[in-house]
mmCIF file as Biopython writes it, N, C-alpha, C and O atoms, coordinates in Angstrom:
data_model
#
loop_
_atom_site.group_PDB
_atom_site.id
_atom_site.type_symbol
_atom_site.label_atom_id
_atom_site.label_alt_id
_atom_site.label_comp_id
_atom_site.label_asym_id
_atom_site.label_entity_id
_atom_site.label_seq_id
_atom_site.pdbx_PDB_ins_code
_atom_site.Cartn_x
_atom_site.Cartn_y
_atom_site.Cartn_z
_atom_site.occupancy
_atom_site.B_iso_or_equiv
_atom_site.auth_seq_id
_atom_site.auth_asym_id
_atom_site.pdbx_PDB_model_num
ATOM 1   N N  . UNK A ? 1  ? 42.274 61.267  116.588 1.0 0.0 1  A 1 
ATOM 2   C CA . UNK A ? 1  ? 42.532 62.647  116.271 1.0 0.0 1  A 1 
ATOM 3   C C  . UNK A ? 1  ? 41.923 63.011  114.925 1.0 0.0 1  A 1 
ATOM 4   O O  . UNK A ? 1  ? 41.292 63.997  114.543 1.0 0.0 1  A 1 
ATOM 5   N N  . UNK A ? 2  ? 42.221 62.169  114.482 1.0 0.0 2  A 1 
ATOM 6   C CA . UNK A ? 2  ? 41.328 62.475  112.621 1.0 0.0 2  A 1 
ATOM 7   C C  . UNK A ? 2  ? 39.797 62.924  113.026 1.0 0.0 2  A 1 
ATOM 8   O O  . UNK A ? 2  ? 39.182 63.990  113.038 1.0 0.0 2  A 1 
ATOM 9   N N  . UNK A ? 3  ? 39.560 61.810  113.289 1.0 0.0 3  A 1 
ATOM 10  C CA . UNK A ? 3  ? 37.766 62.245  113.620 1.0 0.0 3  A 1 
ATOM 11  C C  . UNK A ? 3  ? 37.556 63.498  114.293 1.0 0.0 3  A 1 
ATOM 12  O O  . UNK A ? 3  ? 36.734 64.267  113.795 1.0 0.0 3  A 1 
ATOM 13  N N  . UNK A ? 4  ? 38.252 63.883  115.499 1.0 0.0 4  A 1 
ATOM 14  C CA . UNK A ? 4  ? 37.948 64.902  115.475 1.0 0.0 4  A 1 
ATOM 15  C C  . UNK A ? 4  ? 37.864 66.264  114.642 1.0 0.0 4  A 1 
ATOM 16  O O  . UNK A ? 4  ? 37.127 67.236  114.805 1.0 0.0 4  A 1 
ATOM 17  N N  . UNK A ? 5  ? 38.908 66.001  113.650 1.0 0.0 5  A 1 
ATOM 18  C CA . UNK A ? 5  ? 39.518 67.334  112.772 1.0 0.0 5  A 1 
ATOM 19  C C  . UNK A ? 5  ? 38.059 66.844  111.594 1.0 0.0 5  A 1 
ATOM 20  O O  . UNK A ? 5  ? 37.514 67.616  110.805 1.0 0.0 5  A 1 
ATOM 21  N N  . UNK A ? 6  ? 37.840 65.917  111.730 1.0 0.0 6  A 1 
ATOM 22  C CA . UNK A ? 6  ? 36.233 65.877  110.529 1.0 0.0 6  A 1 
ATOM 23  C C  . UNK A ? 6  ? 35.340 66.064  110.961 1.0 0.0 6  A 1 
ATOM 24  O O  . UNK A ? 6  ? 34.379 66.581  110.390 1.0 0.0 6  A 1 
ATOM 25  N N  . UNK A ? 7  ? 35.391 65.645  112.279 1.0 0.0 7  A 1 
ATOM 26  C CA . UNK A ? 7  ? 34.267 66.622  112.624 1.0 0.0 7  A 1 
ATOM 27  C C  . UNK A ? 7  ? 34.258 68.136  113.103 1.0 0.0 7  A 1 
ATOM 28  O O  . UNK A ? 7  ? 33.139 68.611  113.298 1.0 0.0 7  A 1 
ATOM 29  N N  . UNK A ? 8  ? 35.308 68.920  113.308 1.0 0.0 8  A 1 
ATOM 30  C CA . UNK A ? 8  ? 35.578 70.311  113.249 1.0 0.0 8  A 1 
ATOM 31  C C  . UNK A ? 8  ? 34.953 70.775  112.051 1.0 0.0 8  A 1 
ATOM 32  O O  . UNK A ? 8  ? 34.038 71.591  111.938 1.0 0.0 8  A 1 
ATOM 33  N N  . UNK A ? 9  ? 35.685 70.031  111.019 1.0 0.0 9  A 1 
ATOM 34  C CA . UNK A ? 9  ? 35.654 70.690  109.469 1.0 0.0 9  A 1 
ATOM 35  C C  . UNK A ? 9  ? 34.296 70.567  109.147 1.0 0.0 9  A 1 
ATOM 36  O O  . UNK A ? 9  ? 33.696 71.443  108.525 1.0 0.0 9  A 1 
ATOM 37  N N  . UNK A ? 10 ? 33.693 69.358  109.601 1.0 0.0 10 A 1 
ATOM 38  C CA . UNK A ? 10 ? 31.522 69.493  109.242 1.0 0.0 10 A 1 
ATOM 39  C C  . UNK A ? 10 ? 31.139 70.927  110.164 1.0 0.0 10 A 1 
ATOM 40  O O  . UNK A ? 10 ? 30.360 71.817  109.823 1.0 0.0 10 A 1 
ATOM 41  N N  . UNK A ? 11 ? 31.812 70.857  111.223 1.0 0.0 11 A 1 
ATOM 42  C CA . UNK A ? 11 ? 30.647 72.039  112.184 1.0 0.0 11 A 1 
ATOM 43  C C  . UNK A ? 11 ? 31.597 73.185  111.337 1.0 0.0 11 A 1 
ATOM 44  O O  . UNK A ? 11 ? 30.994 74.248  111.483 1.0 0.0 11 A 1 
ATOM 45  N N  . UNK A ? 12 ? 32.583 73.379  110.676 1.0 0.0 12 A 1 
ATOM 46  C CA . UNK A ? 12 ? 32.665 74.898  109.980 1.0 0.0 12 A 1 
ATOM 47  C C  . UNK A ? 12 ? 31.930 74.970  108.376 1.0 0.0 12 A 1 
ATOM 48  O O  . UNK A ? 12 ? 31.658 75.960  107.696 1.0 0.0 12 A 1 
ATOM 49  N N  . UNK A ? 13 ? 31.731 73.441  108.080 1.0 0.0 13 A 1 
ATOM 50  C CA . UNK A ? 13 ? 30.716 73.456  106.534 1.0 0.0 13 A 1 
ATOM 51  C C  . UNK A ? 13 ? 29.490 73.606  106.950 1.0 0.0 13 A 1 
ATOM 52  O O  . UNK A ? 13 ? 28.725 73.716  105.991 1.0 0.0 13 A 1 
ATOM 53  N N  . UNK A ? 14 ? 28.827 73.673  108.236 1.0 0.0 14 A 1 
ATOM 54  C CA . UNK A ? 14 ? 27.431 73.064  108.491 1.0 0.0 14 A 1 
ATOM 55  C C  . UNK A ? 14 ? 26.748 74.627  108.015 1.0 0.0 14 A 1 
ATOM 56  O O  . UNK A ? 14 ? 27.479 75.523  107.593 1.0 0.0 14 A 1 
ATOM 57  N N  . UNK A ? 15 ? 25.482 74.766  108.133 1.0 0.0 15 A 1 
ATOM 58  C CA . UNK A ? 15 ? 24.733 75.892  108.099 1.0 0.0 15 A 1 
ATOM 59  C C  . UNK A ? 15 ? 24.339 76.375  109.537 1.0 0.0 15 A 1 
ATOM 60  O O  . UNK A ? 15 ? 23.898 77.495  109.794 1.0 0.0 15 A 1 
ATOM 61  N N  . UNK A ? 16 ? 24.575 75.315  110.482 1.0 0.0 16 A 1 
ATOM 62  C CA . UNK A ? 16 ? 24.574 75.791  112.020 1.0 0.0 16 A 1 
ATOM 63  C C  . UNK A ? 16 ? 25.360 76.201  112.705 1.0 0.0 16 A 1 
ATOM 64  O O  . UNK A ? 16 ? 25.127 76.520  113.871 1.0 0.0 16 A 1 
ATOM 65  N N  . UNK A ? 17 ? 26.598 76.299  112.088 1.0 0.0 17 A 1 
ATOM 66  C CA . UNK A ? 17 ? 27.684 77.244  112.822 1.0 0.0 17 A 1 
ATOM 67  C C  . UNK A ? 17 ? 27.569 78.980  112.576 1.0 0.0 17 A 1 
ATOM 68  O O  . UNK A ? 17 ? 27.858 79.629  113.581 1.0 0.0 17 A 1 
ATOM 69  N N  . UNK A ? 18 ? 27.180 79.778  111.356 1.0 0.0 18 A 1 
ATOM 70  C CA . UNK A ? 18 ? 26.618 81.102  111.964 1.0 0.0 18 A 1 
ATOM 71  C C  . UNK A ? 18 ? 25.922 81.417  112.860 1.0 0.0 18 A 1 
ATOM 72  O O  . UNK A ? 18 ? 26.112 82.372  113.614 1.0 0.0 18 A 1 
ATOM 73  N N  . UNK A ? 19 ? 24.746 80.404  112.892 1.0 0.0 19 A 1 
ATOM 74  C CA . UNK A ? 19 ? 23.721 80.184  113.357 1.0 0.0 19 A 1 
ATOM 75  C C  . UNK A ? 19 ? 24.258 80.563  114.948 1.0 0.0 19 A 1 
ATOM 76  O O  . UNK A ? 19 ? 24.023 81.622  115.531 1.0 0.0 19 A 1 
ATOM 77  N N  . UNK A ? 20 ? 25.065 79.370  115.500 1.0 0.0 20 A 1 
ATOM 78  C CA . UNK A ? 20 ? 25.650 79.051  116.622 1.0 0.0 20 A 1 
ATOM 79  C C  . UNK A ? 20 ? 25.962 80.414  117.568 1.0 0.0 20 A 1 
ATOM 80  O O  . UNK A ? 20 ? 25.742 80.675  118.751 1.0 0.0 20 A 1 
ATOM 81  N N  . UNK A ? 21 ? 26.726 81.318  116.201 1.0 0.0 21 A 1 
ATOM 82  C CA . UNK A ? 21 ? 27.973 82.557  116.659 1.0 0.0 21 A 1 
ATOM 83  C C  . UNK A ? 21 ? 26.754 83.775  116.692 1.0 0.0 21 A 1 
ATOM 84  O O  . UNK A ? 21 ? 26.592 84.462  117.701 1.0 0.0 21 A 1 
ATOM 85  N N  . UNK A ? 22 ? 26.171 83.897  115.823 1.0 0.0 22 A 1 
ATOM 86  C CA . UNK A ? 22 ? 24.657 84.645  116.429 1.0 0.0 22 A 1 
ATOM 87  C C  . UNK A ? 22 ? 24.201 84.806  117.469 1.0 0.0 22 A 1 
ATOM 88  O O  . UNK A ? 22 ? 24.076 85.891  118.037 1.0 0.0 22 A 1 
ATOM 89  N N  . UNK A ? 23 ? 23.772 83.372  118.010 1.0 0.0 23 A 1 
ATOM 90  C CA . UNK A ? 23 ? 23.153 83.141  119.290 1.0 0.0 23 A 1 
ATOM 91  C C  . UNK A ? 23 ? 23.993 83.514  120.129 1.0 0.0 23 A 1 
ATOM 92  O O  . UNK A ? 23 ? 23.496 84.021  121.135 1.0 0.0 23 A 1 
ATOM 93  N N  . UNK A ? 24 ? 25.611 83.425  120.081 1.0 0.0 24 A 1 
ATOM 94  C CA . UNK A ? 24 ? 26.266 83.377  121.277 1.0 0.0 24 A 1 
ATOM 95  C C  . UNK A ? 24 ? 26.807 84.693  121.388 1.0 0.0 24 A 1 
ATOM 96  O O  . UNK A ? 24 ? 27.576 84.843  122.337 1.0 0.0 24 A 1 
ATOM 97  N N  . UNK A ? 25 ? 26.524 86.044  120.394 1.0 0.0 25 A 1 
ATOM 98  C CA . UNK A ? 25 ? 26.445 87.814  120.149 1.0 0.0 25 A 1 
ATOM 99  C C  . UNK A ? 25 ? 25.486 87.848  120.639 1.0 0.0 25 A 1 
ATOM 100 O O  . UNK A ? 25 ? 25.707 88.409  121.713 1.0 0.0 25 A 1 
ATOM 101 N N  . UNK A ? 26 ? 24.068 87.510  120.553 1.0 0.0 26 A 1 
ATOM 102 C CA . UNK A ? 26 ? 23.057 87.687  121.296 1.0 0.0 26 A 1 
ATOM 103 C C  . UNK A ? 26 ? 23.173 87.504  122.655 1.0 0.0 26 A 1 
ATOM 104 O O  . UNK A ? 26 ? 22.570 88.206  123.467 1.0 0.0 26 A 1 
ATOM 105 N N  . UNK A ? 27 ? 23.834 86.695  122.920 1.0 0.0 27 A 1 
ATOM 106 C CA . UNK A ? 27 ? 23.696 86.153  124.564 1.0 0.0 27 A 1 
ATOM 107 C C  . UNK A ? 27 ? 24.587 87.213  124.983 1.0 0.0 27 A 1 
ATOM 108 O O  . UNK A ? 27 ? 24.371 87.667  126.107 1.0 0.0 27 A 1 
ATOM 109 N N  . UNK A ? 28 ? 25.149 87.502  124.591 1.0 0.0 28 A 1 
ATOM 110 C CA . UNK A ? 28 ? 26.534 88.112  125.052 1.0 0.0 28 A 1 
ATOM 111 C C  . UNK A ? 28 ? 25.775 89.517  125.527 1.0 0.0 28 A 1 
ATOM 112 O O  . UNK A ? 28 ? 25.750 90.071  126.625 1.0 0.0 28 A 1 
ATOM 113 N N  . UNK A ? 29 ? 25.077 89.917  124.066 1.0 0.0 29 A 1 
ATOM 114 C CA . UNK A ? 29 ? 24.617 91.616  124.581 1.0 0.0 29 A 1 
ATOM 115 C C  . UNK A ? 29 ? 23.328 91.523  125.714 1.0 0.0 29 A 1 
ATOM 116 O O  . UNK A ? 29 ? 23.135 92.549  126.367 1.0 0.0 29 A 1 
ATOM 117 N N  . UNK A ? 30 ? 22.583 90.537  125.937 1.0 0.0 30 A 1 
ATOM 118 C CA . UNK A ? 30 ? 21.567 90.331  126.811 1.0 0.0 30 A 1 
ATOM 119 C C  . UNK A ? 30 ? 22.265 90.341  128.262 1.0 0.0 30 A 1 
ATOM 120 O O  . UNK A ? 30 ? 21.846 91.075  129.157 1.0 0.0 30 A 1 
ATOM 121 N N  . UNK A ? 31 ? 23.457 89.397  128.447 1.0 0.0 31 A 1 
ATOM 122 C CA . UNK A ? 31 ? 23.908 89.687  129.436 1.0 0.0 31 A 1 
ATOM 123 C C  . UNK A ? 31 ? 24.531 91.051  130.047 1.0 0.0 31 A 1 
ATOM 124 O O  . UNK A ? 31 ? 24.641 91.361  131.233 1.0 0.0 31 A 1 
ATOM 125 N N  . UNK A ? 32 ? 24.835 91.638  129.109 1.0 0.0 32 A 1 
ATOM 126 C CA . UNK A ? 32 ? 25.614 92.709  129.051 1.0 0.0 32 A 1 
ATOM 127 C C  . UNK A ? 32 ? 24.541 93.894  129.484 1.0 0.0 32 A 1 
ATOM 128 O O  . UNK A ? 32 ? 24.899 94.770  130.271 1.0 0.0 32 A 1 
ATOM 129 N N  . UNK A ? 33 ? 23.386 93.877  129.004 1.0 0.0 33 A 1 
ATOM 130 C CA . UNK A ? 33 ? 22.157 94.393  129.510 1.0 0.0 33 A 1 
ATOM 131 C C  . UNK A ? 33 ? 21.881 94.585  130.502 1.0 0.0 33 A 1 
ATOM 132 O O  . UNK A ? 33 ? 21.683 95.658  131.072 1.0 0.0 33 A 1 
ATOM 133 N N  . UNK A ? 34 ? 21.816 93.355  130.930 1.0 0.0 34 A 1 
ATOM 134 C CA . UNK A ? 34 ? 21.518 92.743  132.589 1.0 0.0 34 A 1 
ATOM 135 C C  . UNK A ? 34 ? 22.291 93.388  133.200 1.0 0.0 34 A 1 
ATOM 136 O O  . UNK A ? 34 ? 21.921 94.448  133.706 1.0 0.0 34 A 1 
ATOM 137 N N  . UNK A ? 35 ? 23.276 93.045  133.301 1.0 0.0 35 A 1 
ATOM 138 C CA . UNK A ? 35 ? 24.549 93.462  133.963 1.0 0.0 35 A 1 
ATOM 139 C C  . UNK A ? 35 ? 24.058 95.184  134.474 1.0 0.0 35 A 1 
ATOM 140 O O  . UNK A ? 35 ? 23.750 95.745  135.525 1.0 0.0 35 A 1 
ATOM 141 N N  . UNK A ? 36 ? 24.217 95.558  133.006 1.0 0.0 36 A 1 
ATOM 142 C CA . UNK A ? 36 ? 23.848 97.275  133.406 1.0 0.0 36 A 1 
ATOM 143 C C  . UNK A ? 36 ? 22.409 97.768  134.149 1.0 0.0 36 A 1 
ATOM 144 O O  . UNK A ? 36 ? 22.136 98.808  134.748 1.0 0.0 36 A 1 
ATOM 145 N N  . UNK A ? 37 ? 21.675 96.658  133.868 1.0 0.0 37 A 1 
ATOM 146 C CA . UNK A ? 37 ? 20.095 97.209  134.455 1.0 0.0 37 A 1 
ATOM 147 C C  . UNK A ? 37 ? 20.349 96.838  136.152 1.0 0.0 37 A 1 
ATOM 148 O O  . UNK A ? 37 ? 19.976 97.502  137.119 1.0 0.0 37 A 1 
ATOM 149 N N  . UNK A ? 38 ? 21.045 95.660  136.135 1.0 0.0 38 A 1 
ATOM 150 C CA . UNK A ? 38 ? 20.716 95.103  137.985 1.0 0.0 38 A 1 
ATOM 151 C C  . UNK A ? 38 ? 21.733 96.400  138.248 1.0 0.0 38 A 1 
ATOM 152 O O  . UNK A ? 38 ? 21.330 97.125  139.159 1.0 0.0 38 A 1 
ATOM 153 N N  . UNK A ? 39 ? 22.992 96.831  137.609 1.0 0.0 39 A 1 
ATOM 154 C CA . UNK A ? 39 ? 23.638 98.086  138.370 1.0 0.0 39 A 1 
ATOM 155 C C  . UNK A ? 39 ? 23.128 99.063  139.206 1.0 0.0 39 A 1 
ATOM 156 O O  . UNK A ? 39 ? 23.160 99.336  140.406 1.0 0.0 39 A 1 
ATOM 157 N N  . UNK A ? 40 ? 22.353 99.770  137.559 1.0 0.0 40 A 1 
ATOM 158 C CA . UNK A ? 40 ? 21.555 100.939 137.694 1.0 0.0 40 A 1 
ATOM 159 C C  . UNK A ? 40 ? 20.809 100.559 139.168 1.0 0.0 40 A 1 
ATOM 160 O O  . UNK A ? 40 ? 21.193 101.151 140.176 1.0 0.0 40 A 1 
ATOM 161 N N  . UNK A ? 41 ? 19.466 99.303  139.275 1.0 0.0 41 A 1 
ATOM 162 C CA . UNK A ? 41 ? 18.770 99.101  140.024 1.0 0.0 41 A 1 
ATOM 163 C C  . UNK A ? 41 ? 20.057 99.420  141.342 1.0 0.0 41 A 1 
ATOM 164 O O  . UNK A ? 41 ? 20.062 100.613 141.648 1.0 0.0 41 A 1 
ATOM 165 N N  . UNK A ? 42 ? 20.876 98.749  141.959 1.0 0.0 42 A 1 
ATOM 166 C CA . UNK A ? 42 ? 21.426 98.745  142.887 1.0 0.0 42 A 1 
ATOM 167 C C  . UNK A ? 42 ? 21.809 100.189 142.907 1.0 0.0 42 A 1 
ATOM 168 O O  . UNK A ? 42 ? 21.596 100.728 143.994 1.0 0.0 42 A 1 
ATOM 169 N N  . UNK A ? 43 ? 22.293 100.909 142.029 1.0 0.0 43 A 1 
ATOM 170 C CA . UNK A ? 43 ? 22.754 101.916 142.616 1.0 0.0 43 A 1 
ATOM 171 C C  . UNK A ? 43 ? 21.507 103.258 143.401 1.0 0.0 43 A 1 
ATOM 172 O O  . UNK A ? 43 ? 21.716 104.155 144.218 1.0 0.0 43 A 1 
ATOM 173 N N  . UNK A ? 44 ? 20.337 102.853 142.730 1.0 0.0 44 A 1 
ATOM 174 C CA . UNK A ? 44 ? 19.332 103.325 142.985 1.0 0.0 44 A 1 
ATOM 175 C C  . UNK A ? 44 ? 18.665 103.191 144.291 1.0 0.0 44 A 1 
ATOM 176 O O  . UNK A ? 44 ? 18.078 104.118 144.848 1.0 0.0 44 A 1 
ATOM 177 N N  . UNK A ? 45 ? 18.823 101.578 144.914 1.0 0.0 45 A 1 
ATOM 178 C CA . UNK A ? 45 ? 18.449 101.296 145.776 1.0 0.0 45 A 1 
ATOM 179 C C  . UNK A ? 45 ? 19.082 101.764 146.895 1.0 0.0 45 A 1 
ATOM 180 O O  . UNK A ? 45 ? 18.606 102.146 147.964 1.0 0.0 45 A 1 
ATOM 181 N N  . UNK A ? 46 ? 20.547 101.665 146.408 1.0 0.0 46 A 1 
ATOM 182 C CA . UNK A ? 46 ? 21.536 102.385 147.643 1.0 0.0 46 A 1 
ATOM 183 C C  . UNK A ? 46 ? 21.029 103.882 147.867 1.0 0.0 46 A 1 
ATOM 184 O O  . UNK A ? 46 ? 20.752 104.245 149.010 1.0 0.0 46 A 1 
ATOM 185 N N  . UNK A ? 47 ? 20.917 104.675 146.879 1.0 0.0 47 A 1 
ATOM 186 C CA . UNK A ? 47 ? 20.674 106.088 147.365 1.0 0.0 47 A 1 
ATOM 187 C C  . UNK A ? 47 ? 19.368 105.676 147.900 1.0 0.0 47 A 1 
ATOM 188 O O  . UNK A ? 47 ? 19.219 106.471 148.828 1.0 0.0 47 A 1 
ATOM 189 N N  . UNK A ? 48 ? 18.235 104.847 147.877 1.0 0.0 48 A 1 
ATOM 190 C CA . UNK A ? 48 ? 17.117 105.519 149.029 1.0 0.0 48 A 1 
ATOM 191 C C  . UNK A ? 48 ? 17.419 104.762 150.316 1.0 0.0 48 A 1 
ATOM 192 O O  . UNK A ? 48 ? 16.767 105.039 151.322 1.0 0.0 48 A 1 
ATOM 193 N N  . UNK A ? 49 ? 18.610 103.581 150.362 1.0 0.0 49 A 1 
ATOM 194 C CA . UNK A ? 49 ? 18.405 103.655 151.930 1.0 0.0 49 A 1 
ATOM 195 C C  . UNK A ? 49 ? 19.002 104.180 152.738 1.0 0.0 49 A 1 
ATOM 196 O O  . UNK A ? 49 ? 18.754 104.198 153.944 1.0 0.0 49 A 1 
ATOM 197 N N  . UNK A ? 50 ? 20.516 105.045 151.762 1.0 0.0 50 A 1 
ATOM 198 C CA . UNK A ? 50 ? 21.208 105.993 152.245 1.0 0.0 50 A 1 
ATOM 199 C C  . UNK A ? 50 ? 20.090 107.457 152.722 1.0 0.0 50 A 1 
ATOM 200 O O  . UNK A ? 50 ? 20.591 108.246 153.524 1.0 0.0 50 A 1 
ATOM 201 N N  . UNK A ? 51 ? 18.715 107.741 152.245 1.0 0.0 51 A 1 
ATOM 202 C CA . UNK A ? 51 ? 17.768 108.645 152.223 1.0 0.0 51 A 1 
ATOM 203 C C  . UNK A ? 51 ? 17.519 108.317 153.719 1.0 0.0 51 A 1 
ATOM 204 O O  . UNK A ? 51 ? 17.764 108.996 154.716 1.0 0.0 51 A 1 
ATOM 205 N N  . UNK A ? 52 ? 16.914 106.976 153.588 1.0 0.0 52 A 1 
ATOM 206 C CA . UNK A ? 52 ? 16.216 106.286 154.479 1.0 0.0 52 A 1 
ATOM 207 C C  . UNK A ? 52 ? 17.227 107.107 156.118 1.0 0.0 52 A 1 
ATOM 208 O O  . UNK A ? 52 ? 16.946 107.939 156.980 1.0 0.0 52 A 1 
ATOM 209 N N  . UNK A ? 53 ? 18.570 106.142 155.741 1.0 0.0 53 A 1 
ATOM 210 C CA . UNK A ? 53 ? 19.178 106.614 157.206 1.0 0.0 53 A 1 
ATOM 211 C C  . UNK A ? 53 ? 19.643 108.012 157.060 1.0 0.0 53 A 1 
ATOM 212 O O  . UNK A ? 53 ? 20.422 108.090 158.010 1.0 0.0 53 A 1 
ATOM 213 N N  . UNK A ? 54 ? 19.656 108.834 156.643 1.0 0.0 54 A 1 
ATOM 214 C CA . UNK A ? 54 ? 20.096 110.344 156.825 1.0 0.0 54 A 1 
ATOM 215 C C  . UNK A ? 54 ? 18.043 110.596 157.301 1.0 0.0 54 A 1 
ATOM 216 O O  . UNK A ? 54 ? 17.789 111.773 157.555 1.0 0.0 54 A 1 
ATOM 217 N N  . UNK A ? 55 ? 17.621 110.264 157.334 1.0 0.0 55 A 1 
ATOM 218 C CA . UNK A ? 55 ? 16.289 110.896 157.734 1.0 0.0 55 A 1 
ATOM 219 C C  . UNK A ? 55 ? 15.935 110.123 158.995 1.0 0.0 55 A 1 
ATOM 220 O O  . UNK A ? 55 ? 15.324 110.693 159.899 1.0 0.0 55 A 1 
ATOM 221 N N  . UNK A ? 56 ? 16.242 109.035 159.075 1.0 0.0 56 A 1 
ATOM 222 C CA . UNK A ? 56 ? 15.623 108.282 160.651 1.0 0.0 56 A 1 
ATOM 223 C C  . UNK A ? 56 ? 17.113 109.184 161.899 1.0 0.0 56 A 1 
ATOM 224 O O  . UNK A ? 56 ? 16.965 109.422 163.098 1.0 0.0 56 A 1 
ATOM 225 N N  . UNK A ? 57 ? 18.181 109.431 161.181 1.0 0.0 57 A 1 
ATOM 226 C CA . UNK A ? 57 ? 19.516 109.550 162.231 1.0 0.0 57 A 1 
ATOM 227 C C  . UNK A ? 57 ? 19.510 111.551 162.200 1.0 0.0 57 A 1 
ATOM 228 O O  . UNK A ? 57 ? 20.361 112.213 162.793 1.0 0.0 57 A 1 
ATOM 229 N N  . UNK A ? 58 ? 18.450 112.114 161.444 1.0 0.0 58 A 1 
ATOM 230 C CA . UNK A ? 58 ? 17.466 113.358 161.703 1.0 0.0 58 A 1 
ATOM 231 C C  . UNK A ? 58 ? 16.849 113.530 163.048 1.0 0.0 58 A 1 
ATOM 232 O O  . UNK A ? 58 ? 17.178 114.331 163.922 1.0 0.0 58 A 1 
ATOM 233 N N  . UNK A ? 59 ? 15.771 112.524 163.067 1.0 0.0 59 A 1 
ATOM 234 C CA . UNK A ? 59 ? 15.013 112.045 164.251 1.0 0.0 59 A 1 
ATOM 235 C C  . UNK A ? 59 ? 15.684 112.167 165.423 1.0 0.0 59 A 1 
ATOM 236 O O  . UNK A ? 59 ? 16.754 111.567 165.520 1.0 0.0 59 A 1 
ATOM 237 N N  . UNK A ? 60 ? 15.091 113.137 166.792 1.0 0.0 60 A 1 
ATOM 238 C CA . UNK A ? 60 ? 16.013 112.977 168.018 1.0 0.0 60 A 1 
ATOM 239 C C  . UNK A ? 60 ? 15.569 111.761 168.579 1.0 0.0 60 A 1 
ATOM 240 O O  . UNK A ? 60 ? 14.435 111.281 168.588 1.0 0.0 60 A 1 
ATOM 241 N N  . UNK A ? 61 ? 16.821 111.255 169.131 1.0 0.0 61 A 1 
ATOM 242 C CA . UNK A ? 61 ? 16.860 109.746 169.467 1.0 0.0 61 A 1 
ATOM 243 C C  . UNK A ? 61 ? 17.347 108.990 168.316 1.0 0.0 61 A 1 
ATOM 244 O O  . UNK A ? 61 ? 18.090 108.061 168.631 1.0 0.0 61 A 1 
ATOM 245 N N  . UNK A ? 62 ? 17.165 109.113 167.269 1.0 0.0 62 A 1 
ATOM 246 C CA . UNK A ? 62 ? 17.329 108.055 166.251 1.0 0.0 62 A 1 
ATOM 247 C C  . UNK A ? 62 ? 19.145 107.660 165.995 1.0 0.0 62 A 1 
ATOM 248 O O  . UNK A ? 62 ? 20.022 108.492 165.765 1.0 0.0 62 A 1 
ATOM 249 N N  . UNK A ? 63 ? 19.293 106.401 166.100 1.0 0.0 63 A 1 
ATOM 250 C CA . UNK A ? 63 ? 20.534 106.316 165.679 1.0 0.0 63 A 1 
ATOM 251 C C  . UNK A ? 63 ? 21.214 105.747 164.439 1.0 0.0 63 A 1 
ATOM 252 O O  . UNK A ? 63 ? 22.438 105.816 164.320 1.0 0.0 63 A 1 
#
């Protein structure tokens, strides 16, 4: 148990623990990005194939 608590206490003295919490705000908003861009894309895609079938179920015969 000691060792572990010394080595806690190095990774909060180190110079790579901001470092660490940076990277992992960065990751965070990239995903968060994503997230919103594949949305947008999907919601986009839905309205043209909702286009798609309101225009083929137009068509006589079409179902």
């Amino acid at each position: 148990m000691k060792k572990l608590i010394t080595k806690v206490q190095k990774f909060m003295q180190a110079e790579d623990g901001p470092t660490a919490v940076e990277y992992a705000i960065m990751l965070a908003l990239i995903v968060i990005v994503c997230i919103a861009a594949i949305q947008a894309v999907g919601t986009a895609a839905n309205g043209a194939f909702e286009n798609v079938s309101n225009e083929m179920s137009a068509i006589p015969g079409g179902n």
